[in-house]
C-alpha positions as CSV (number, residue, x, y, z in Angstrom):
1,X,-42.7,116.3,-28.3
2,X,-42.3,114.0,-25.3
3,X,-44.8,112.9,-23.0
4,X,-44.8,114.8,-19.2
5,X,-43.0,112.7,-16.9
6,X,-45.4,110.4,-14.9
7,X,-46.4,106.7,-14.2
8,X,-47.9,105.2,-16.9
9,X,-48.4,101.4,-17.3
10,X,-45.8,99.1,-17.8
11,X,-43.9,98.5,-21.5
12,X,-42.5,95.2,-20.1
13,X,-46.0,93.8,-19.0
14,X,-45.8,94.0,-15.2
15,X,-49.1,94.4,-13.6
16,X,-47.2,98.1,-12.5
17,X,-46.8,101.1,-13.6
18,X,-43.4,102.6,-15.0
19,X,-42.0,106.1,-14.5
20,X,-41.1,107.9,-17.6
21,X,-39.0,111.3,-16.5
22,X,-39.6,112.6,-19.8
23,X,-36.8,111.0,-21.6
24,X,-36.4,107.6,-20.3
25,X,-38.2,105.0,-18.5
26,X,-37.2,104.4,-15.0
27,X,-36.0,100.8,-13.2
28,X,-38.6,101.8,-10.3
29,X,-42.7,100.5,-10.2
30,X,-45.2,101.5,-8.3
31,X,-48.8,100.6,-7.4
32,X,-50.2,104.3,-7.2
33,X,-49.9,107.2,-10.5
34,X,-50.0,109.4,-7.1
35,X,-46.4,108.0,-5.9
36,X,-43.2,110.5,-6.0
37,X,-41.0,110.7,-8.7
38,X,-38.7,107.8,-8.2
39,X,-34.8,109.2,-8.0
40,X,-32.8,108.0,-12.0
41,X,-31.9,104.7,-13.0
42,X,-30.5,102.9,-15.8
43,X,-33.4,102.7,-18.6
44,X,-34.0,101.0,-21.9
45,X,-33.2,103.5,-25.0
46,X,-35.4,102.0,-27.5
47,X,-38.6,102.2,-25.3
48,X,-41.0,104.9,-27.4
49,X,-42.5,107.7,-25.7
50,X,-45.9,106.2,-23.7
51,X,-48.0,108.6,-26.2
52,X,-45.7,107.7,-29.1
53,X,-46.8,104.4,-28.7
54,X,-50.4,105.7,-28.9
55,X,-49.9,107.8,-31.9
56,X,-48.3,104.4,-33.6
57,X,-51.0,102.4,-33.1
58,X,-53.5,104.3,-34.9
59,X,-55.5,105.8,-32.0
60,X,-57.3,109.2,-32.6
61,X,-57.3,112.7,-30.6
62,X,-54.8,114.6,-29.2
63,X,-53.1,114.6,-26.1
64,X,-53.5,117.2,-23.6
65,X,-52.2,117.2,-20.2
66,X,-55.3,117.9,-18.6
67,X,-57.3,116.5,-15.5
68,X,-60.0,115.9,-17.8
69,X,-58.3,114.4,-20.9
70,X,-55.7,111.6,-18.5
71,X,-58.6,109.3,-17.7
72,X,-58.8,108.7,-21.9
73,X,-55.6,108.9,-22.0
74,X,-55.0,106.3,-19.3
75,X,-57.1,103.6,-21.2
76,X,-55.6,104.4,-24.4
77,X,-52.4,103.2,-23.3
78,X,-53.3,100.6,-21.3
79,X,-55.1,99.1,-24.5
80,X,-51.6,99.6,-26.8
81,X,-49.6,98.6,-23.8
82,X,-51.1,95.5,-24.0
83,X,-50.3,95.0,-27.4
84,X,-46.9,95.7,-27.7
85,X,-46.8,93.0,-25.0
86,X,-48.5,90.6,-27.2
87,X,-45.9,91.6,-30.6
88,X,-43.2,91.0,-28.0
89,X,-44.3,87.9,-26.9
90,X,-44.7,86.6,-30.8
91,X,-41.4,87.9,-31.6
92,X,-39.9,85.5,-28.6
93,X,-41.8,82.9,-29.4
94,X,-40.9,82.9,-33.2
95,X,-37.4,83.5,-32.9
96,X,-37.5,80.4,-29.7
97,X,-39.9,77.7,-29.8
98,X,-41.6,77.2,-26.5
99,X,-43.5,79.2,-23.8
100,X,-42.9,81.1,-20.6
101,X,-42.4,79.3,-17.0
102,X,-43.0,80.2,-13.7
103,X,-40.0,80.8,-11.8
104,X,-40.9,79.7,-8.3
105,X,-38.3,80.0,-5.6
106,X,-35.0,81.6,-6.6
107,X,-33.7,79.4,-3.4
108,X,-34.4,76.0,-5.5
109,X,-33.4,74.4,-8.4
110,X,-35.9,75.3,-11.5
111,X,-36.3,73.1,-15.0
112,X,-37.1,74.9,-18.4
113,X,-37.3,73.3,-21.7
114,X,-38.2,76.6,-23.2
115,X,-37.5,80.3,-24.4
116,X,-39.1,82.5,-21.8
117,X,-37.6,85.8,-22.8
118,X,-35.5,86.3,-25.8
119,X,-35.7,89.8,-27.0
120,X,-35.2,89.9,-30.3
121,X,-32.0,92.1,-31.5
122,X,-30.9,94.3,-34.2
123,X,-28.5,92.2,-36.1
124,X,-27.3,95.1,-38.4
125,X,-24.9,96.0,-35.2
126,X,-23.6,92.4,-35.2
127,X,-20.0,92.8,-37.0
128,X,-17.4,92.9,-34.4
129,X,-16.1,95.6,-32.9
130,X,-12.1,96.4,-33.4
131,X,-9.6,95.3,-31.2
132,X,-6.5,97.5,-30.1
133,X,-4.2,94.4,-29.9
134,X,-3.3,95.9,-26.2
135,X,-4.4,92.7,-24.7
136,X,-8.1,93.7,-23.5
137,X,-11.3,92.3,-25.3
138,X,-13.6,95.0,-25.7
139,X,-17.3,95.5,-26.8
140,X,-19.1,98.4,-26.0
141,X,-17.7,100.6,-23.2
142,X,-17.0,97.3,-21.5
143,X,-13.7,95.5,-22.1
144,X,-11.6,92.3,-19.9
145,X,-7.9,91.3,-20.0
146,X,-7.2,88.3,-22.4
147,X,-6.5,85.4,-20.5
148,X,-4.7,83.9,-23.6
149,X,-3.7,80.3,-22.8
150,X,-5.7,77.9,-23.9
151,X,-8.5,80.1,-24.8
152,X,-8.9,81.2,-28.6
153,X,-8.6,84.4,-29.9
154,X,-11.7,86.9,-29.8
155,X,-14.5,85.4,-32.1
156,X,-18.2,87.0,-33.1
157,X,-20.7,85.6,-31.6
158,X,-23.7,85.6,-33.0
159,X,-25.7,83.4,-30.5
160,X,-26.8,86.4,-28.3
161,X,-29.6,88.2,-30.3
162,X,-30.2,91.1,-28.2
163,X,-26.4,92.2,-28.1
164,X,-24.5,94.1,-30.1
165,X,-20.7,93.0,-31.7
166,X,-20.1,90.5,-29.2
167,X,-17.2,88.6,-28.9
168,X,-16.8,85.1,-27.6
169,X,-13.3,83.3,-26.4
170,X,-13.5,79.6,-26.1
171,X,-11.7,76.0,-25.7
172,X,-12.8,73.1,-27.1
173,X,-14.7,70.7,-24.5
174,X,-16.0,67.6,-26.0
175,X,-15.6,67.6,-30.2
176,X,-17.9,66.2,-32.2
177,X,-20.5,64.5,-29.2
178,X,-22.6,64.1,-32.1
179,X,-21.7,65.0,-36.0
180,X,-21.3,68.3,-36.4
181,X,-21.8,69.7,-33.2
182,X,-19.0,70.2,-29.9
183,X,-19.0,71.9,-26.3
184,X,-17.2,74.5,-25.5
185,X,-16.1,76.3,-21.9
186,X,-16.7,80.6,-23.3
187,X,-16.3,83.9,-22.0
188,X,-18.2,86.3,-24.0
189,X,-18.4,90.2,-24.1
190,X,-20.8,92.6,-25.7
191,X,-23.1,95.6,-25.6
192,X,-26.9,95.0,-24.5
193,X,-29.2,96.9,-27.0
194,X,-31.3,98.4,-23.8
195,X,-34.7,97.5,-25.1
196,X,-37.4,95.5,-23.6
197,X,-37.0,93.9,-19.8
198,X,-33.7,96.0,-19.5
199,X,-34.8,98.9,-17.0
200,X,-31.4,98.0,-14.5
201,X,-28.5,95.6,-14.4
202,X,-30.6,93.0,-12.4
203,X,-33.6,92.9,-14.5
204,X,-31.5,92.5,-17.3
205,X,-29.2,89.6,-15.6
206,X,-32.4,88.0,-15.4
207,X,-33.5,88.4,-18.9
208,X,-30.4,87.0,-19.7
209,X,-29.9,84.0,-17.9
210,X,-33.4,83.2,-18.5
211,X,-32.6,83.0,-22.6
212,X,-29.6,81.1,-22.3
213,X,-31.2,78.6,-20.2
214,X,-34.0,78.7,-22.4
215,X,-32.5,78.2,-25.6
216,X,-29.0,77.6,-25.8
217,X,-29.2,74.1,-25.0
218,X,-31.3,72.3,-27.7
219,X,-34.8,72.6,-28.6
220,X,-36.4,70.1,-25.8
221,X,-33.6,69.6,-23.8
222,X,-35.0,70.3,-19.4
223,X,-32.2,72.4,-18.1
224,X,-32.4,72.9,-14.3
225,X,-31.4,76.2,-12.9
226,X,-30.0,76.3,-9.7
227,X,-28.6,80.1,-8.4
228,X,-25.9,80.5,-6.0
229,X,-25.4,84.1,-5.9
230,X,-27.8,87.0,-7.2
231,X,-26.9,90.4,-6.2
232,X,-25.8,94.3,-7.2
233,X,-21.8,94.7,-7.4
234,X,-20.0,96.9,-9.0
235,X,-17.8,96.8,-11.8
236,X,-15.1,99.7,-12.1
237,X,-17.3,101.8,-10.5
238,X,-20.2,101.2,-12.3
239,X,-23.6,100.0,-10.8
240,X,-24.0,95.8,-12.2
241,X,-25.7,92.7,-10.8
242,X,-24.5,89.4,-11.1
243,X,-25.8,86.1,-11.4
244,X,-24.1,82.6,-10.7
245,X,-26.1,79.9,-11.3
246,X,-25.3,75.5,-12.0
247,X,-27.5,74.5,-14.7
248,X,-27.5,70.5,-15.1
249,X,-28.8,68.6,-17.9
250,X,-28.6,65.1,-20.0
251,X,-28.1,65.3,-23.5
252,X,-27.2,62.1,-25.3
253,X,-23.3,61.5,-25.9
254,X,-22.3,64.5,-24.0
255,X,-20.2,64.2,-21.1
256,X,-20.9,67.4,-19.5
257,X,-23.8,67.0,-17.1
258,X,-23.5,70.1,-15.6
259,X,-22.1,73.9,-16.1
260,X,-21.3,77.1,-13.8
261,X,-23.5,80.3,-15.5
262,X,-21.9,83.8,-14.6
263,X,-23.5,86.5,-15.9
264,X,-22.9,89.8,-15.4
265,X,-24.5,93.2,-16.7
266,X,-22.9,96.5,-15.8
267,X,-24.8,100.1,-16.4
268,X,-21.8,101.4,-18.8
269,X,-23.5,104.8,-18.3
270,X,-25.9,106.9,-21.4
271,X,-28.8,104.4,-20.6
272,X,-26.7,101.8,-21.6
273,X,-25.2,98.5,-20.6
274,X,-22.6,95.6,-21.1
275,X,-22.7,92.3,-21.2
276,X,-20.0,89.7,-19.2
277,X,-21.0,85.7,-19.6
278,X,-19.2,83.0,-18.4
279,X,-19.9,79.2,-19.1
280,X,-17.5,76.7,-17.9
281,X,-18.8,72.6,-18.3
282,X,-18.2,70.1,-15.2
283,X,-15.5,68.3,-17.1
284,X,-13.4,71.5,-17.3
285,X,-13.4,73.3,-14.0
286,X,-10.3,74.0,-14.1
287,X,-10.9,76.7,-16.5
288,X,-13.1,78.3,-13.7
289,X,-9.8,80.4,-11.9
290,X,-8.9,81.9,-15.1
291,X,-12.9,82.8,-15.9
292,X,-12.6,84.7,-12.4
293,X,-10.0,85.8,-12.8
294,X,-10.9,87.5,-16.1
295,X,-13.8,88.8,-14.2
296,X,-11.2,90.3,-11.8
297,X,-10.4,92.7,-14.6
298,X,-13.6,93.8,-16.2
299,X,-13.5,97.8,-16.6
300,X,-15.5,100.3,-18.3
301,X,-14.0,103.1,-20.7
């Protein structure tokens, strides 16, 4: 049986509390357990019920939805709330060597040489999701016109943990900058397994762009972030935030010193979302029209 709908202390480790309606957790926080119900927002589907979480964890009693019994119940699942924030931490940081960063001002360039949120994904949902060779790329409810050209044909990509069947479309960059590895400009598509740090398209932007910096360039590499747009859109109707971002770095025999970072998360409705990310190197802006203009065509359904 699920929990009554309330604020209860925040799964993704804010110093808040979280509204659960019952069923889902909501996008809003509050200060208070005394504040109104917030109005529905996109939630993450794999959050456990509040007193599921207590249940899990070994804790004893019963729950009873009583004046007397929510001051136990409170500290109870403060204390697991606090773990599950620890295991999610581990999980990060085992999966991407490093620690987390302050972000400072979102106005100035930032530098990361680490992992500060990776969610860890289901890989049993990795295989690649069907095409209907109508000239759309799809994953998820969230699909784009092929641009064709000189992109390549759909691809799995496997580089996004917390996705499911993504797809990635490239061209080739700089081969071989050192043996065995080249740069690519990609556009890549997929469906976000709503779990931890996913409550709405913006926090999950975040969460996103925030992994990529942190670990798709090289283990020790500083990448400094620098946003030019943050804000809600929508996408086919659908509620989405994106991000646009330079990131500039130095790695040794590679060309590219900089690279536009689009990312884009649109609420695809039934608590969950998809994912739109764009990466196009210095030394091929020229791809950058036909990345927007792939953007141009995103659609849900």
């Amino acid at each position: 049986m699920s929990s009554p709908a309330g604020w209860y202390p925040d799964p993704g480790g804010s110093s808040k509390l979280r509204y659960w309606d019952g069923r889902t957790w909501s996008a809003a926080l509050s200060d208070t357990p005394d504040a109104p119900p917030p109005p529905g927002g996109f939630a993450p589907g794999q959050v456990a019920d509040p007193v599921e979480y207590a249940q899990a964890y070994g804790t004893t009693g019963g729950y009873t939805d009583t004046g007397r019994g929510k001051s136990w119940v409170w500290a109870v699942i403060g204390v697991v709330a606090l773990l599950i924030i620890a295991l999610v931490a581990w999980l990060a940081i085992r999966s991407f060597t490093g620690g987390g960063g302050d972000p400072g001002d979102p106005n100035r360039p930032r530098a990361t040489n680490t992992a500060p949120i990776c969610p860890p994904g289901d890989q049993s949902h990795s295989a690649a999701p069907p095409q209907r060779g109508d000239g759309w790329v799809r994953a998820g409810n969230l699909a784009y016109r092929d641009p064709q050209g000189p992109w390549s044909s759909p691809q799995p990509e496997f580089r996004v943990p917390f996705s499911r069947a993504a797809l990635t479309q490239q061209v080739m960059v700089q081969e071989n900058y050192e043996p065995g590895a080249s740069w690519v400009a990609s556009l890549t598509i997929g469906e976000l397994l709503a779990g931890d740090g996913f409550y709405s398209p913006e926090d999950g932007a975040e969460v996103v762009v925030k992994c990529v910096v942190g670990s798709f360039y090289g283990e020790g590499t500083e990448v400094h972030r620098d946003d030019t747009r943050s804000e809600a859109i929508t996408v086919d109707g659908h509620d989405a935030w994106v991000i646009e971002s330079n990131l500039s770095f130095d790695i040794p025999n590679l060309e590219a010193t900089e690279e536009l970072l689009i990312v884009i998360i649109v609420d695809t409705g039934d608590a969950g979302a998809g994912l739109f990310y764009v990466s196009i190197p210095n030394t091929a802006m020229h791809l950058e029209d036909e990345a927007r203009e792939a953007i141009s065509t995103l659609k849900v359904g």
